[in-house]
LODO-507106 format. One record per residue (C-alpha): chain; residue number from 1; residue in three letters; z, y, x. Coordinates in Angstrom, 3 decimals, always signed. Each point is the difference from the previous one (the first is absolute). Layout:
% LODO-507106
SELUM   kette    nr   rest          w          v          u
SELUM       A   NUM    ala          Z          Y          X
...
% end
This chain:
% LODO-507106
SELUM   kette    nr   rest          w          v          u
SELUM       A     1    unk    -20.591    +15.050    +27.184
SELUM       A     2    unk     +0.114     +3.340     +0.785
SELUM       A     3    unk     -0.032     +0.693     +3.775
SELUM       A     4    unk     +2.251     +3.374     -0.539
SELUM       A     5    unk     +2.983     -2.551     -2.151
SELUM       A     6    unk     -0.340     -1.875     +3.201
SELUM       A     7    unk     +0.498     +2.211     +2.595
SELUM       A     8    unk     +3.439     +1.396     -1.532
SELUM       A     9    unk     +0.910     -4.059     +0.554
SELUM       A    10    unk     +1.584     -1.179     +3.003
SELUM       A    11    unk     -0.519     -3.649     -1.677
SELUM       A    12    unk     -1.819     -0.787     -3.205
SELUM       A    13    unk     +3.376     -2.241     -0.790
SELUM       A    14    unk     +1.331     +3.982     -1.131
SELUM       A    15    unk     -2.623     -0.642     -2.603
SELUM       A    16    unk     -0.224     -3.651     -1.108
SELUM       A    17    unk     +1.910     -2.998     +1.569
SELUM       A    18    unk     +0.298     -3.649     -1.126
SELUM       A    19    unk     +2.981     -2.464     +1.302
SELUM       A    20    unk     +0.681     -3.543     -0.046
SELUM       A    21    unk     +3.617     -0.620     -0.753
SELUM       A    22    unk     +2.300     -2.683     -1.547
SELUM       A    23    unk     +2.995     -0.451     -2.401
SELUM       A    24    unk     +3.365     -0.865     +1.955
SELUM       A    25    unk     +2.124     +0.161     -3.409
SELUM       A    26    unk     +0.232     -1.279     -3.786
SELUM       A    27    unk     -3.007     -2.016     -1.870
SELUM       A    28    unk     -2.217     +1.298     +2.455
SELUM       A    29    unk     +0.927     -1.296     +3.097
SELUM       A    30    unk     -2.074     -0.986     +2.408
SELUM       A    31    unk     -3.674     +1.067     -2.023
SELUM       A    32    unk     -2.041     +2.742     +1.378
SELUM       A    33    unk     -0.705     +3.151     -0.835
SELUM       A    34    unk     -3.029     +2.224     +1.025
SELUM       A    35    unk     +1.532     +3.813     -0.662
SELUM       A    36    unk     -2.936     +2.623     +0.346
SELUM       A    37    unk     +0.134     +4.160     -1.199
SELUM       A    38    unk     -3.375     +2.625     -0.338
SELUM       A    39    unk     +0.020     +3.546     +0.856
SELUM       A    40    unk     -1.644     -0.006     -4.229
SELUM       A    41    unk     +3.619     -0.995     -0.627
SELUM       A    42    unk     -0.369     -3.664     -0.660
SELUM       A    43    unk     +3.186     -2.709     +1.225
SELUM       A    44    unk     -0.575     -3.310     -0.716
SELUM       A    45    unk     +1.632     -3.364     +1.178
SELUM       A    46    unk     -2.311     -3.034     -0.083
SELUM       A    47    unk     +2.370     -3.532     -0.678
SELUM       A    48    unk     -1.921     -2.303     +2.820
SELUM       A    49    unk     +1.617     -3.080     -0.956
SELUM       A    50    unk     -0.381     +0.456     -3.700
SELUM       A    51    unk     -3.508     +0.310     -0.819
SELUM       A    52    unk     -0.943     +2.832     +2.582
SELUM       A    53    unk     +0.980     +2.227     -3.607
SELUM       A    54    unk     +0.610     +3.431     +0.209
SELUM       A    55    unk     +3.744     +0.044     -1.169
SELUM       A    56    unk     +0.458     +3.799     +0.341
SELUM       A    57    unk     -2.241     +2.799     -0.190
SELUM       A    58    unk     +1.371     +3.680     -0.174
SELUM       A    59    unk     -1.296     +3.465     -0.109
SELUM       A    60    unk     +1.501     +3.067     +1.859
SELUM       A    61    unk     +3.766     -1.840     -0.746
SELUM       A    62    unk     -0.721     -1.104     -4.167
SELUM       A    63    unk     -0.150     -3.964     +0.091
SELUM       A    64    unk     -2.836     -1.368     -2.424
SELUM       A    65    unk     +0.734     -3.640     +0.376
SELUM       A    66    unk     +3.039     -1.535     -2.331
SELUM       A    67    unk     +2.987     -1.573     +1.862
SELUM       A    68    unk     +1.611     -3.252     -1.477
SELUM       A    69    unk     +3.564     -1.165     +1.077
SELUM       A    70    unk     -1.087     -3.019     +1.577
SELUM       A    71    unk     -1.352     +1.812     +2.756
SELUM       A    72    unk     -3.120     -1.317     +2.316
SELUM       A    73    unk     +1.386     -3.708     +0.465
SELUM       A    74    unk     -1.591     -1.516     +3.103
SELUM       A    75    unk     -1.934     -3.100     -0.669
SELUM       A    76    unk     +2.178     -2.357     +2.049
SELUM       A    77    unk     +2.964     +0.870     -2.132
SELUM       A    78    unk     -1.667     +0.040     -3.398
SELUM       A    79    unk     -1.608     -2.851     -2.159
SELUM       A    80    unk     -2.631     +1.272     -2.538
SELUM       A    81    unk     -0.554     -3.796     -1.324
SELUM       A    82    unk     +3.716     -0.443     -1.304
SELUM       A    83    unk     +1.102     +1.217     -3.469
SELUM       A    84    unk     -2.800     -2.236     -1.066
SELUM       A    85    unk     -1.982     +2.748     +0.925
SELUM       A    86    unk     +1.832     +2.907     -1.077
SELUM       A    87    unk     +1.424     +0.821     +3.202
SELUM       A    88    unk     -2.643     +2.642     +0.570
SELUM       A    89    unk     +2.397     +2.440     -1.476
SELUM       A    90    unk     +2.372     -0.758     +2.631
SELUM       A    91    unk     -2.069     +1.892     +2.683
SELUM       A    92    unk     -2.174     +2.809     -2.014
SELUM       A    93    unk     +0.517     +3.704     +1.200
SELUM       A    94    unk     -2.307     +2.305     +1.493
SELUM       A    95    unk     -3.303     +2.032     -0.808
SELUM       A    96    unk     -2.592     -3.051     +0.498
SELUM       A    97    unk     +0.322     -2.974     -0.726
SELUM       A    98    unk     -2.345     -2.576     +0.453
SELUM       A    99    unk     -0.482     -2.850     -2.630
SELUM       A   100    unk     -2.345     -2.948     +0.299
SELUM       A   101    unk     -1.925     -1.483     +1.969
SELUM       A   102    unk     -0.783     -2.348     -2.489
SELUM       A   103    unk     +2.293     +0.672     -2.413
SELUM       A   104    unk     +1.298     +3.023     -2.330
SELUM       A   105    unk     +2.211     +0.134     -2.411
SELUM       A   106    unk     +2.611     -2.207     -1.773
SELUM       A   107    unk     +1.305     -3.396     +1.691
SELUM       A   108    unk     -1.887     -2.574     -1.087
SELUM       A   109    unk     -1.367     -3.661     +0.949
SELUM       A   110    unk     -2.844     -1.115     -0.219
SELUM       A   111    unk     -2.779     -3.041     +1.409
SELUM       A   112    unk     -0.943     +0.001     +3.354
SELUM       A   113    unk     -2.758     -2.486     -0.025
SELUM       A   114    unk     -2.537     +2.276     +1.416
SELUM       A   115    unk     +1.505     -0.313     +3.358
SELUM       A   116    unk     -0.136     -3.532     -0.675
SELUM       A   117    unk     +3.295     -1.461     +1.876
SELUM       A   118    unk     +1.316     -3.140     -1.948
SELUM       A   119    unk     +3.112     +0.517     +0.909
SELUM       A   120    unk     +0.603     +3.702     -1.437
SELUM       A   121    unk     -2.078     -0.116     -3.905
SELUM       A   122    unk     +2.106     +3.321     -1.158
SELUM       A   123    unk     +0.519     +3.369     +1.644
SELUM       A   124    unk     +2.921     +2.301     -0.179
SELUM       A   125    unk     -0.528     +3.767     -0.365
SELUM       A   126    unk     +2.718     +2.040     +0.621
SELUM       A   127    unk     +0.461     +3.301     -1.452
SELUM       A   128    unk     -2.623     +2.467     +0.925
SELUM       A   129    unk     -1.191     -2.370     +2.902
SELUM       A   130    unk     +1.362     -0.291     +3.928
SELUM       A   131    unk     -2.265     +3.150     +1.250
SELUM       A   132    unk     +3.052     +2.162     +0.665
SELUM       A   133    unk     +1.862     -2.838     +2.156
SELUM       A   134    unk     -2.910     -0.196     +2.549
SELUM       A   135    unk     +0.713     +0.914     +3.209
SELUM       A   136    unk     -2.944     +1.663     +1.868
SELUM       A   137    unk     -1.304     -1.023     +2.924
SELUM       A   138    unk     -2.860     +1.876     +2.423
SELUM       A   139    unk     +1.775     +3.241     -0.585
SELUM       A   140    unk     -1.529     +2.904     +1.785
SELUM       A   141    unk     +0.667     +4.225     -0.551
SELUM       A   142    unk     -0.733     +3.096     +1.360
SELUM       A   143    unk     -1.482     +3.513     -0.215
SELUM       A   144    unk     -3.684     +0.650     -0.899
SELUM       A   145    unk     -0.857     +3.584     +0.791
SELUM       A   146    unk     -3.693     -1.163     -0.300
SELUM       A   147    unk     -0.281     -2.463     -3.412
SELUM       A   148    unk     -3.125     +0.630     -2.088
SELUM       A   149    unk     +2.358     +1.639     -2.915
SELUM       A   150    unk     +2.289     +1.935     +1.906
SELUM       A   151    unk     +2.571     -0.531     +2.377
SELUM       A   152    unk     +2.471     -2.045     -0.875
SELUM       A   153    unk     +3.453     -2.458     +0.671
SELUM       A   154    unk     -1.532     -3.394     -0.390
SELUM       A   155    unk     +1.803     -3.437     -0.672
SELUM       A   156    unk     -1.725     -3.588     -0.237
SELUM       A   157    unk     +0.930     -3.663     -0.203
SELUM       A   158    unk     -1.206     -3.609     -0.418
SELUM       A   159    unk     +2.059     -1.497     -3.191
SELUM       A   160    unk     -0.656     -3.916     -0.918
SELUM       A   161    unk     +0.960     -1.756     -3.192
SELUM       A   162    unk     -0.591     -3.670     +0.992
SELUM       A   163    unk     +0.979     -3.384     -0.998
SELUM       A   164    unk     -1.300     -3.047     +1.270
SELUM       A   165    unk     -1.630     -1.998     -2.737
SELUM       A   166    unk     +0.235     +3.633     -1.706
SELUM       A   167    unk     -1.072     +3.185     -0.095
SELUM       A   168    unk     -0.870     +1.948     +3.143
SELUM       A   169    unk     -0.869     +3.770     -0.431
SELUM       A   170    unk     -0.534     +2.090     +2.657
SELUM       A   171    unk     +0.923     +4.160     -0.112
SELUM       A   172    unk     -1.217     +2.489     +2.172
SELUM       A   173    unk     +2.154     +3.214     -1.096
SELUM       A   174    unk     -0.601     +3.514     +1.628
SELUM       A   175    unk     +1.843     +3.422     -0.834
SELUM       A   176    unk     -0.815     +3.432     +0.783
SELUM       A   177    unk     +1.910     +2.690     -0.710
SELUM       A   178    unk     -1.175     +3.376     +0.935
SELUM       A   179    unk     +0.730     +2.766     +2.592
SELUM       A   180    unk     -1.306     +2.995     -1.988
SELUM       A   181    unk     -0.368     -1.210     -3.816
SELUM       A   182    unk     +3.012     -1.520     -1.959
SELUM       A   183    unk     -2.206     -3.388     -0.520
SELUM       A   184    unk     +1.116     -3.774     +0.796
SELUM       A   185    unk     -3.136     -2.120     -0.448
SELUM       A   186    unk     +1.039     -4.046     -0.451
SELUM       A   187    unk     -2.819     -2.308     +0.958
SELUM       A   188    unk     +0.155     -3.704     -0.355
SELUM       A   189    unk     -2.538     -2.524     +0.573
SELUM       A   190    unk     +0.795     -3.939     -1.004
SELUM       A   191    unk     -2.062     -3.011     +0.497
SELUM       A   192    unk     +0.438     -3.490     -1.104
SELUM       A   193    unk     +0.283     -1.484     +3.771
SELUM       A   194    unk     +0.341     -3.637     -1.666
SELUM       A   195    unk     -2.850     -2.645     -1.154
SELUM       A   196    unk     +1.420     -0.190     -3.845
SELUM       A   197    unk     +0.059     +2.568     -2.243
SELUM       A   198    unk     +3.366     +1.629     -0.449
SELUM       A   199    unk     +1.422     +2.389     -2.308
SELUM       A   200    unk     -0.461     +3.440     +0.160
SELUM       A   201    unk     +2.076     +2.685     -1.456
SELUM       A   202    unk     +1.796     +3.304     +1.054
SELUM       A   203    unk     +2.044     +3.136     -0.892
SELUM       A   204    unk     +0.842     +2.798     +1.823
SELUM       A   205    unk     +3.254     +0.776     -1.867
SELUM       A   206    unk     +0.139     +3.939     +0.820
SELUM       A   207    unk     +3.830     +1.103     -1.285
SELUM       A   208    unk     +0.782     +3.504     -0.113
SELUM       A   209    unk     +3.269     +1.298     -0.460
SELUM       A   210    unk     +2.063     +3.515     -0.005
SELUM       A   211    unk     -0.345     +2.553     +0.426
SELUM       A   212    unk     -3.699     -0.861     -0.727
SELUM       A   213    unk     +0.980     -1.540     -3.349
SELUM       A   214    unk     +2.120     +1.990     -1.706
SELUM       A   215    unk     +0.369     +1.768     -3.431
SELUM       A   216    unk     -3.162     +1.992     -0.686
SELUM       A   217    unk     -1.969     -1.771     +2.436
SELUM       A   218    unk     -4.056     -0.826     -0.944
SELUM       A   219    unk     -1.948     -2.531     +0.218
SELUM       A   220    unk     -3.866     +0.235     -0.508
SELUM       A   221    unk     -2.688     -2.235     +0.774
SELUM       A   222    unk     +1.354     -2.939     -2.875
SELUM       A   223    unk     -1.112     -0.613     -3.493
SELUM       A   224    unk     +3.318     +1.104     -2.333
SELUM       A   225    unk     +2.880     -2.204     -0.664
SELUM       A   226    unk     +2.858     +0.671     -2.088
SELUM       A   227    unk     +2.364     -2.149     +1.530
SELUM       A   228    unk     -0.676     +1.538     +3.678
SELUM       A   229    unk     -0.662     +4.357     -0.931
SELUM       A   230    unk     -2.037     +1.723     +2.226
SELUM       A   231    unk     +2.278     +2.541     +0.305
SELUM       A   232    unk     +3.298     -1.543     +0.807
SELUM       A   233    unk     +2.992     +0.236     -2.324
SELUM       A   234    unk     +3.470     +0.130     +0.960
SELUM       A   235    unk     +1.297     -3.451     +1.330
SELUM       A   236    unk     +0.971     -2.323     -2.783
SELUM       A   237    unk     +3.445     -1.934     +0.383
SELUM       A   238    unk     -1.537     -2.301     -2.704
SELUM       A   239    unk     -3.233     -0.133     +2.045
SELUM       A   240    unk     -1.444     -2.982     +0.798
SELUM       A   241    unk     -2.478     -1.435     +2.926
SELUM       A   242    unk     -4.128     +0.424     -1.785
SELUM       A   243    unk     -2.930     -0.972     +1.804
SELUM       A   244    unk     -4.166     -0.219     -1.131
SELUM       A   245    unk     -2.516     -0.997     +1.332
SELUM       A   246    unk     -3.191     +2.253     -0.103
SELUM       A   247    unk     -3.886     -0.687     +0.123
SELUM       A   248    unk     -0.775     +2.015     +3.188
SELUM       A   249    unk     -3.216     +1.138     -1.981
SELUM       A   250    unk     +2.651     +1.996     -2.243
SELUM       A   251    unk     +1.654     +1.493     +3.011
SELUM       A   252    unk     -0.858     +2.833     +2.530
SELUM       A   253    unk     -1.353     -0.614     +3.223
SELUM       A   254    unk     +3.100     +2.254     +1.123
SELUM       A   255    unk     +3.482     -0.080     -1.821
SELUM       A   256    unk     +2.313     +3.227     +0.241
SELUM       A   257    unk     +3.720     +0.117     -0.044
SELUM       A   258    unk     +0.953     +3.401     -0.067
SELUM       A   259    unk     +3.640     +2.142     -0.128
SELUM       A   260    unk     +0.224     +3.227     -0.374
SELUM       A   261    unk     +3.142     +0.485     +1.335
SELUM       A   262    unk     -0.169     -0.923     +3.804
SELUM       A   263    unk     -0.607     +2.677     +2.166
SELUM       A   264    unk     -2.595     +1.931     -3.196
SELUM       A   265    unk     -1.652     -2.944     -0.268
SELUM       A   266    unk     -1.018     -3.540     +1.726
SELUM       A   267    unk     -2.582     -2.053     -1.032
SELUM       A   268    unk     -0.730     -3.188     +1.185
SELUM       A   269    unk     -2.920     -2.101     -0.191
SELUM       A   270    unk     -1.017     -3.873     -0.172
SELUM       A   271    unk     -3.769     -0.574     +0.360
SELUM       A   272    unk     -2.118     -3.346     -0.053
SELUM       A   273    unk     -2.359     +0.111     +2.273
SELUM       A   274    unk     -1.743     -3.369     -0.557
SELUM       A   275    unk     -1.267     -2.195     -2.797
SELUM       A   276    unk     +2.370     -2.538     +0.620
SELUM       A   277    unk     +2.236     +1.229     -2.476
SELUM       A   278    unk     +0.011     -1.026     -3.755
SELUM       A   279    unk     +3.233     +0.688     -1.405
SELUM       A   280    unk     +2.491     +2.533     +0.331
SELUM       A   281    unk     +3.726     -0.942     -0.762
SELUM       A   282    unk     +2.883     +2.576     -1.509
SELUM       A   283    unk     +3.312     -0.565     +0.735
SELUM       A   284    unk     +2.150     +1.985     -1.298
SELUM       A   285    unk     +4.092     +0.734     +0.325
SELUM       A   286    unk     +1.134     +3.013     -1.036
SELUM       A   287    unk     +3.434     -0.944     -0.668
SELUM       A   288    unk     +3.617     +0.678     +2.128
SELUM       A   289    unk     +0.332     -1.981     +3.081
SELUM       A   290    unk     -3.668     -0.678     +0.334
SELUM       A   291    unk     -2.571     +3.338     -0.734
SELUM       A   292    unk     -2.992     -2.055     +1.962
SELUM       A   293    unk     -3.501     +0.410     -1.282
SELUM       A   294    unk     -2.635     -2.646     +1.626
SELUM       A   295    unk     -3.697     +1.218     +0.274
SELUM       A   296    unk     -1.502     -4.050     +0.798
SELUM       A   297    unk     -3.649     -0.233     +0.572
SELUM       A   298    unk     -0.578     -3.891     -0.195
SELUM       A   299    unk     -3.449     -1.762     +0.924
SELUM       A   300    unk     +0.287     -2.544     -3.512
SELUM       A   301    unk     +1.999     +0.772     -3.860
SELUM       A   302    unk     +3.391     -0.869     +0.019
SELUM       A   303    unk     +1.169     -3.999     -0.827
SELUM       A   304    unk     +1.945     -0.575     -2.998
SELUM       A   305    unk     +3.772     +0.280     -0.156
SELUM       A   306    unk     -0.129     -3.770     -1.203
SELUM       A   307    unk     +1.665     -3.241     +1.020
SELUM       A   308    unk     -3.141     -1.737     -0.394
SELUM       A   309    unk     -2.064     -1.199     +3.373
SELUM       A   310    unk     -1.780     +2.631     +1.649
SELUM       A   311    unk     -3.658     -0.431     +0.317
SELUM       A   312    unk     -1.725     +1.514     +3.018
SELUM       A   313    unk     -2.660     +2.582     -1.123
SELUM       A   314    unk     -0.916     +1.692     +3.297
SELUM       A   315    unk     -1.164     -2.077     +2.944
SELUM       A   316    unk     -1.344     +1.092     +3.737
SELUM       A   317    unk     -2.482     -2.467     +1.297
SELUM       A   318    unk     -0.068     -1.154     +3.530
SELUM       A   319    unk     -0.581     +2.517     +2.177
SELUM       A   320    unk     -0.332     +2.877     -3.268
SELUM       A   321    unk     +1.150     +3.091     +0.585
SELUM       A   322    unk     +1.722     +3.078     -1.691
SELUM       A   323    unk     +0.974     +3.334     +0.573
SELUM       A   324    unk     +2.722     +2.103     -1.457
SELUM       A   325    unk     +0.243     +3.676     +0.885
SELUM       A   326    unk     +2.315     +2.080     -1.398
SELUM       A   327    unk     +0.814     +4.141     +0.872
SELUM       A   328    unk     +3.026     +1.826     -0.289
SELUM       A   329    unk     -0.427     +4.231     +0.089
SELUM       A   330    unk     +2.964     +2.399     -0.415
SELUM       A   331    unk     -0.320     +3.713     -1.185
SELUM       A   332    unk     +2.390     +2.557     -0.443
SELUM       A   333    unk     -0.333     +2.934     -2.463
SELUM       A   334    unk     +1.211     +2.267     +3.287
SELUM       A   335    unk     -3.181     -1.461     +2.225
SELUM       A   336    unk     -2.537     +1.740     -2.845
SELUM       A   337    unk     +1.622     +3.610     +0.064
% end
């Protein structure tokens, strides 16, 4: 960082803080909340007892992330296994969230006799998995005025998705968001930490909302669809929720949603960074009451919206590992004159 910037500091905190805080009211009471700002105009609060997800993430005052009114329900006062397994819906708001670890998609059962426990021959999957209700553990933040791509506001946590006689996935997540450049990098590495083979799916569930997803508002990077317009129509009353699931090979590395209409222009950016990724999913809700848009890399194609017994078609072997990394880069029409 520039020594000059520096010297007109009394504290770098003038520049880029991070703070640990907690919930004392509503669904959220008692989680934890890791609240951070940049001097490239970046807030963000990271949800530490719900996935370590990023549940907001604004630019110079224009929220991206799409609000829900259930609010961030803590995970003590919240049950994402009841509504036979609907209850998902119960808790989702906010710009990420995370959906696995070894399942995506809708609730379903399914056999369990890879883990090989007599007593338990059939699994339960809830909707879109129990990533989000994780609470993190190992939590450590700070400044790095010295980090290889720039200085930075850095966040990272130990998550665990374990059973015994089950599954037990390990997640090592670690944000940066930067000082000087609009850019949130998302870097997640998971390892199967068990003997058996477990399951192995996720989706980062990226919802954007207005004044980011509005009338007129682009979206590039996707093969066409008639049911979701790249260039968004006025909202529908009749409108109804659409999703897809895309080959990733039919994607862009980077997907652009762009509206012309905040402050001459603001752009923002979802890049895959690593092969991990083989599917993109769509989700699309342009319709009063709801105007989200959801931008999903997801590491394996979406499962069937079936009643039928859901297979497992992704494993991690003991000790296998993946990595997911995922950027986000903002841009304003202003920042190029």
């Amino acid at each position: 960082m520039n020594q000059q910037f520096l010297d007109r500091l009394g504290d770098i905190s003038q520049a880029a803080d991070i703070s640990l805080m907690s919930a004392e009211d509503g669904p959220a009471r008692g989680a934890r909340f890791l609240v951070g700002r940049t001097f490239s105009g970046l807030h963000f609060r990271i949800a530490v007892d719900r996935g370590f997800d990023l549940c907001d993430l604004d630019f110079r005052g224009v929220a991206l992330g799409w609000r829900g009114p259930q609010g961030f329900a803590a995970p003590a006062l919240h049950a994402p296994d009841g509504e036979d397994g609907l209850a998902f819906v119960r808790a989702f708001s906010g710009f990420l969230i995370t959906c696995g670890w070894d399942h995506y998609g809708p609730a379903r059962t399914g056999p369990q006799d890879h883990f090989g426990y007599a007593l338990k021959a059939e699994a339960k999957y809830p909707l879109h998995g129990r990533a989000t209700f994780i609470p993190a553990s190992h939590v450590s933040f700070g400044v790095d005025l010295d980090a290889e791509n720039g200085p930075c506001v850095f966040a990272e946590a130990i998550l665990r998705q374990t059973a015994m006689f089950g599954e037990q996935i390990e997640i090592r997540r670690r944000y940066t968001f930067g000082i000087e450049r609009p850019e949130v990098n998302l870097v997640d590495h998971v390892r199967n930490i068990g003997r058996k083979r477990t399951p192995h799916r996720v989706l980062y569930h990226v919802n954007l909302g207005y004044p980011l997803v509005d009338d007129g508002t682009v979206i590039t990077g996707l093969p066409e669809d008639p049911r979701m317009p790249a260039i968004c129509e006025p909202l529908d009353p009749a409108g109804t929720e659409q999703f897809r699931a895309i080959d990733r090979a039919l994607c862009a590395d980077e997907i652009t949603v762009h509206q012309p209409r905040i402050a001459g222009g603001l752009t923002f950016t979802l890049a895959m960074r690593s092969p991990s990724f083989s599917h993109v999913v769509e989700w699309y809700n342009r319709y009063p009451g709801m105007n989200v848009i959801g931008i999903e890399p997801a590491s394996a194609p979406m499962p069937e919206v079936t009643t039928a017994p859901f297979e497992p078609d992704a494993w991690l072997e003991p000790g296998e590992r993946q990595t997911y990394h995922l950027t986000f880069k903002l841009n304003s029409e202003g920042d190029r004159q």
